[in-house]
C-alpha positions in Angstrom: -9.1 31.4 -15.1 -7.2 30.5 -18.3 -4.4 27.9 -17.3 -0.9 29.2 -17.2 0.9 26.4 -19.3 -0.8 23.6 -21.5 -2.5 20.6 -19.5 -1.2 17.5 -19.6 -4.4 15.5 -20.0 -2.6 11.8 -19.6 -0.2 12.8 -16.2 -1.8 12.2 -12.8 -0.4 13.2 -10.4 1.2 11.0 -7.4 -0.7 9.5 -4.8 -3.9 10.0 -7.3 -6.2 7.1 -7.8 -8.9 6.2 -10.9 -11.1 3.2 -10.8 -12.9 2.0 -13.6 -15.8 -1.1 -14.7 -15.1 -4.1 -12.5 -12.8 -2.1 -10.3 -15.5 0.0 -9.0 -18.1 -2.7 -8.8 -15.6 -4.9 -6.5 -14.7 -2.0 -4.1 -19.0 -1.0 -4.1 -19.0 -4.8 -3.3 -16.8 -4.7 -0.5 -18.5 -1.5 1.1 -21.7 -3.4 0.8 -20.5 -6.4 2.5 -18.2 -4.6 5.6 -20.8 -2.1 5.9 -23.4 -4.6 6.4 -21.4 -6.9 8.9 -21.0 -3.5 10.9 -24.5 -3.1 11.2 -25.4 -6.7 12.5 -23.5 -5.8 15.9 -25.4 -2.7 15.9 -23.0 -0.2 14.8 -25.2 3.1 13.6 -23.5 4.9 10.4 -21.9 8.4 10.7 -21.7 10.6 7.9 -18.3 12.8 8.0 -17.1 16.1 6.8 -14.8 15.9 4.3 -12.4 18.6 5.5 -12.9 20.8 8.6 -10.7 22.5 11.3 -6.6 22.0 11.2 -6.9 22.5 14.8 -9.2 19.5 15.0 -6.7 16.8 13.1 -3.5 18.6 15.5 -5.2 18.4 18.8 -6.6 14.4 17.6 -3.7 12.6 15.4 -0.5 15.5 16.6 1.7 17.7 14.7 3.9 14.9 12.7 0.6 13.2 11.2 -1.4 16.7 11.2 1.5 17.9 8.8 0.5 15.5 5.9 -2.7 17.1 5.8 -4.0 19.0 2.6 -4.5 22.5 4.1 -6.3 25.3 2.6 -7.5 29.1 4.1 -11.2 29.0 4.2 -13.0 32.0 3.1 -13.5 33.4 6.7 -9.6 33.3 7.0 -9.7 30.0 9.1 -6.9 27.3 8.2 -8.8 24.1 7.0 -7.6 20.8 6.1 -9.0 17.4 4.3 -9.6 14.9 6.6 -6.2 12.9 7.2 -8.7 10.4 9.6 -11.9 9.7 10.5 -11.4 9.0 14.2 -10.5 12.3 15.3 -13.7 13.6 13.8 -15.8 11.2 15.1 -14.3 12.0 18.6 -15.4 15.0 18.2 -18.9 14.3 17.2 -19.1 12.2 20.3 -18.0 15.0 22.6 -20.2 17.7 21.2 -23.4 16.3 19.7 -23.8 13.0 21.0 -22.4 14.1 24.4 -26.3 12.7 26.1 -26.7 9.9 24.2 -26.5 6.5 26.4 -23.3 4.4 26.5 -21.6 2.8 24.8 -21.8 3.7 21.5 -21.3 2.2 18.0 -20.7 4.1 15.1 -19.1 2.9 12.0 -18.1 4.6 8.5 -17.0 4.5 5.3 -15.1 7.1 3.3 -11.6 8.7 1.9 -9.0 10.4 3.6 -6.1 12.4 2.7 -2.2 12.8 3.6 0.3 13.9 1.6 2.9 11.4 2.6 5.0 9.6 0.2 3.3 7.2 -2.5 4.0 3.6 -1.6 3.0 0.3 -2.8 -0.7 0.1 -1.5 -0.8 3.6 -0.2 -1.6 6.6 -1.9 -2.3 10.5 -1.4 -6.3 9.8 -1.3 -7.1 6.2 0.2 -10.8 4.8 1.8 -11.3 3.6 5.0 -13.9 1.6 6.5 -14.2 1.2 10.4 -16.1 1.2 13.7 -15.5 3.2 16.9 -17.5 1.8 20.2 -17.3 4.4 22.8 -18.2 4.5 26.6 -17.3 1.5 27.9 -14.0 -0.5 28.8 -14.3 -3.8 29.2 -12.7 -6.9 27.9 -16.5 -7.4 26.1 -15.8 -4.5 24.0 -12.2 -5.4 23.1 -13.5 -9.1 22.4 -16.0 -7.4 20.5 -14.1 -5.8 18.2 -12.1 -8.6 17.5 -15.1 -10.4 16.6 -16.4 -7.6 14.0 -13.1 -7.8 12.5 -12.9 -11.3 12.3 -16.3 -11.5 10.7 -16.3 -8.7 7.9 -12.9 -10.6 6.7 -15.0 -14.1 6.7 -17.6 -12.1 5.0 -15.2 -11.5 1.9 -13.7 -14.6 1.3 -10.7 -13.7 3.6 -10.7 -16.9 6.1 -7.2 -17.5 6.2 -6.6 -13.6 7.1 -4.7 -13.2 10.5 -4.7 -10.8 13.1 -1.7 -10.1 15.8 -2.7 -9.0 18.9 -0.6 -6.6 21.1 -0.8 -4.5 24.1 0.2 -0.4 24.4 0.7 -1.0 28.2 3.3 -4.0 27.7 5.7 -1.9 26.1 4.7 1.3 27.8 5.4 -0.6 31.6 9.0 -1.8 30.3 10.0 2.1 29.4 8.3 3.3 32.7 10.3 0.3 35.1 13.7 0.8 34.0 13.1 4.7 33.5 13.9 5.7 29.8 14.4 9.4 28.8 11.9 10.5 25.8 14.9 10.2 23.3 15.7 6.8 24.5 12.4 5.5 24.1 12.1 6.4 20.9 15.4 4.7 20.0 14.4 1.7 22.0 10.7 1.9 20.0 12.5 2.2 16.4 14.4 -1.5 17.7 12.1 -2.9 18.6 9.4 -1.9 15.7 12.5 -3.7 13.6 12.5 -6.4 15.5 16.7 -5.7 16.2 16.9 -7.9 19.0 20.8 -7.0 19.5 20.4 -3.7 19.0 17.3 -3.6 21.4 20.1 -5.1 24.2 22.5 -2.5 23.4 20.0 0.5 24.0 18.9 -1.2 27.4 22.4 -1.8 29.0 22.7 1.3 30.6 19.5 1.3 32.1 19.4 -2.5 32.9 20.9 -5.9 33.8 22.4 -7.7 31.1 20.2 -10.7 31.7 17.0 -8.2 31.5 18.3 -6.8 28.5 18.4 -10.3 27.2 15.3 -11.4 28.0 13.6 -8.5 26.3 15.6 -8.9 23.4 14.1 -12.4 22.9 10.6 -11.8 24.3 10.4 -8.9 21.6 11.2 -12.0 18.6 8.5 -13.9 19.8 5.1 -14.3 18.5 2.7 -17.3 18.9 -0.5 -18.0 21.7 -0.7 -18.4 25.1 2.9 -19.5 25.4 4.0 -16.2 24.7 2.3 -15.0 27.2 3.2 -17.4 29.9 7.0 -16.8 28.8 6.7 -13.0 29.2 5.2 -13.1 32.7 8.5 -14.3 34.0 10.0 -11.5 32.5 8.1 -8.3 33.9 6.9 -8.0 37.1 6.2 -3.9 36.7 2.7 -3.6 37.3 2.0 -1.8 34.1 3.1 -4.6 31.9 1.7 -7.5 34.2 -2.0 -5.6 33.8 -1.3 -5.5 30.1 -0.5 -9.5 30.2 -4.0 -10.2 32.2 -5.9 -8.2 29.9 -4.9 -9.8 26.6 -4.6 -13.2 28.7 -8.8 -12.4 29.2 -9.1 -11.5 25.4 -7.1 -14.6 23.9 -9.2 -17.1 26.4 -12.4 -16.0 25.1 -11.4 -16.4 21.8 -9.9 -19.9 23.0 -13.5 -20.7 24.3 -14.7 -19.5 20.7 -12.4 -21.6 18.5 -11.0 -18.6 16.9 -7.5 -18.4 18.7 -6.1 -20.2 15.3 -6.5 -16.8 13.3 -5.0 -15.0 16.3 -1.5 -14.5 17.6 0.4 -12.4 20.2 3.1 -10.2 19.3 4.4 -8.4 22.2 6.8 -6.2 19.9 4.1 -4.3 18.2 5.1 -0.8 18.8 3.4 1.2 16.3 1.1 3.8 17.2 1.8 4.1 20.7 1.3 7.3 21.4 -2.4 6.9 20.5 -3.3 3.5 21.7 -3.5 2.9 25.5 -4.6 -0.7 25.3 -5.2 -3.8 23.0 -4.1 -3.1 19.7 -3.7 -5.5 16.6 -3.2 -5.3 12.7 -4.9 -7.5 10.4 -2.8 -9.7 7.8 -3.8 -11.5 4.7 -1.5 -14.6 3.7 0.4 -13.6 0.1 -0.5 -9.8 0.5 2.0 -7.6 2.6 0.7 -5.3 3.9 -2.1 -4.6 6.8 -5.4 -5.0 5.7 -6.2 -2.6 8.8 -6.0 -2.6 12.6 -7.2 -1.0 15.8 -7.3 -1.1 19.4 -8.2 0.7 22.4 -7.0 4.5 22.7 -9.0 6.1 26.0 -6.8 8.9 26.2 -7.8 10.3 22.6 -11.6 11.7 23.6 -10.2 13.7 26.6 -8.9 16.0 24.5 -12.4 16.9 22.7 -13.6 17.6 26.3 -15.1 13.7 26.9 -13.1 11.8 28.9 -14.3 8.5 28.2 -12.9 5.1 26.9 -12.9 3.9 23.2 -11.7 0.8 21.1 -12.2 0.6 17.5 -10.4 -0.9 13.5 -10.4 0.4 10.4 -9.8 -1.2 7.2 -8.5 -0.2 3.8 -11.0 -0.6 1.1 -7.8 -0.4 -1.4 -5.5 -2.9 0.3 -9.0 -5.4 0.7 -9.6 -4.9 -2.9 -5.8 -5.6 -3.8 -5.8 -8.6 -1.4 -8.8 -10.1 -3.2 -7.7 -9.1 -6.5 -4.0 -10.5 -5.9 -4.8 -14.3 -5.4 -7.9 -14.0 -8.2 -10.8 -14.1 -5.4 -14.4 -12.1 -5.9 -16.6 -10.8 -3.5 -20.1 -12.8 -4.3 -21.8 -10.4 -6.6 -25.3 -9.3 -5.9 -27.9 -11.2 -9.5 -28.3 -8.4 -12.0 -31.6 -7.3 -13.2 -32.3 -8.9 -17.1 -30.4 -5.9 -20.0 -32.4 -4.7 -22.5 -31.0 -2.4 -25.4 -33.3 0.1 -27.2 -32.6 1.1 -30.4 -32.5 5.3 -30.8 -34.9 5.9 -33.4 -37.3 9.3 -34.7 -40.1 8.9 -32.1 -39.0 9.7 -28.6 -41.7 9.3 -26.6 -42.6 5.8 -27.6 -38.7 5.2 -27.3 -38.7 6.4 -23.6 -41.9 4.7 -22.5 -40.8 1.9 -23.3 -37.8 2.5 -21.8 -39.6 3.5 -18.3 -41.9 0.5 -18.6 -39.1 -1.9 -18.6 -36.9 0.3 -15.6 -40.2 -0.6 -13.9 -40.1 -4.8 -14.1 -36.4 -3.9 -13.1 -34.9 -4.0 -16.0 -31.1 -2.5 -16.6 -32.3 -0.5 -20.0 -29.3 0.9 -22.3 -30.2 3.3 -25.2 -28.4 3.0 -28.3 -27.9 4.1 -31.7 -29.8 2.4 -34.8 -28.0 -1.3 -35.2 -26.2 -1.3 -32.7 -28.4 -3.4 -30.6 -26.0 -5.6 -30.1 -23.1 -3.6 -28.6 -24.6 -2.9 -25.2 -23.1 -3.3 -21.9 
């Protein structure tokens, strides 16, 4: 079909993304590297559809994140959308085709996704993710566990001084549940605390609560640090909700204590985000002089229920595009892999000795560029 109007050859359109020379060869870098830390904890790759079912993204992610999606009518008359997450489709997979396989399982993956939300600094229209998913099984082992996958693939690019802060879904959820919060409330109180507003946090609490409790939610929510956090907010809660939500991350953060590794991790008890997925540990990864997440995770048993498995799961993902800025940003490279020796051939009248040559030296290894007569030189 002729186009309608003349195409402007130079606009892309928001949200859009091109990546050229070294770009490319850092991000395949990165992928490399992440993918391969996944697999040394055993974590088995899954290969995803790049669109499928509306339905499927709804039922996984809801309406308000289902609505970014790119949706289309498929040929049988079916709506179908570009996958606005991994998770929910590997959820799915789990319940339907790897429904007999033993527990737990790892899975990990690599790959873009799609939402049309607005275009800010670091986040686009079309953006890759990298991430693991270990189903069947909740224990503080696998929550450690994940930590520990995290922890490494950031180590494995150069990222030491990255940071993650570790929350809990139940903490928060417990609070609501005690002191008996309508849904509009909560979401008030939620917006408050997410901005860490301690006043404001007060304000939408005195109706429900004492003014001391108010109080001393409106400082706990401020506070963010290691076990002393912790200690502080057990004299704050005694709902049993919140208190199981202390004991668990209490059982995370000393293992990591025993490991050494409690200085890259601290305890924010006013991470709200995402609670209507995550039912658990959650936490968001940092990188020092880059602002926003490098990725994050945590435990969401309630999600695989609604594909007709109800079992536990914890998992991260990461954002190839915000690792790649990170690195870029303070002038670090992921090691690069030696390249093979470069040869350039000059074109000339007798092909087949031109090309077996060419093929002998692709078969030592050699990276072989063909190029016109006298411009042997010009290569890359």
């Amino acid at each position: 079909m002729k186009p309608s109007r003349p195409i402007d050859l130079s606009s892309v359109p928001p949200g859009v993304q091109y990546f050229l020379d070294d770009e490319v060869t850092l991000r395949r870098s990165i992928e490399r590297d992440v993918m391969s830390v996944f697999a040394g904890w055993g974590y088995a790759e899954i290969d995803l559809p790049i669109f499928d079912a509306y339905d499927l993204f709804a039922l996984g992610m809801g309406g308000d994140v289902a609505a970014l999606t790119y949706r289309f009518t498929a040929r049988d008359g079916t709506t179908v959308a570009l996958r606005p997450d991994l998770t929910s489709l590997v959820a799915r997979t789990v319940a339907t085709r790897l429904r007999e396989r033993e527990r737990p399982l790892r899975l990990c993956y690599t790959g873009e996704v799609f939402r049309a939300d607005e275009p800010r600094r670091g986040r686009q229209h079309e953006f890759h993710q990298l991430g693991i998913e270990h189903v069947g099984w909740a224990s503080p082992e696998s929550d450690v566990e994940i930590l520990l996958v995290a922890l490494e693939t950031l180590s494995a690019l150069g990222l030491d001084d990255a940071r993650v802060v570790l929350g809990h879904a139940g903490f928060f959820r417990g609070v609501v549940e005690r002191i008996g919060l309508d849904l509009d409330a909560e979401a008030r109180l939620r917006a408050f605390v997410d901005r860490r507003q301690s006043a404001a946090v007060e304000q939408c609490l005195a109706p429900h609560a004492p003014a001391a409790d108010c109080a001393a939610f409106g400082r706990l929510i401020g506070l963010a640090g290691g076990r002393a956090v912790i200690d502080e907010a057990r004299t704050l809660v005694s709902n049993p909700l919140s208190v199981s939500a202390l004991d668990q991350l209490s059982a995370v953060y000393s293992t990591l204590e025993h490991l050494g590794l409690d200085g890259l991790v601290s305890i924010d008890l006013g991470e709200v985000a995402g609670l209507d997925y995550y039912t658990g540990m959650t936490f968001s990864i940092y990188a020092p002089g880059w602002g926003l997440p490098l990725g994050g995770g945590g435990r969401y048993d309630a999600l695989l229920s609604k594909y007709g498995t109800d079992e536990p799961a914890v998992g991260f993902s990461l954002s190839l595009d915000w690792l790649a800025g990170a690195l870029a940003a303070r002038g670090l490279d992921v090691p690069r892999r030696e390249q093979p020796e470069r040869t350039a051939l000059a074109a000339g009248t007798d092909l087949g000795a031109l090309f077996a040559e060419a093929k002998r030296l692709r078969a030592e290894g050699r990276t072989v560029t063909i190029v016109p007569q006298g411009a042997e030189g010009t290569a890359r």
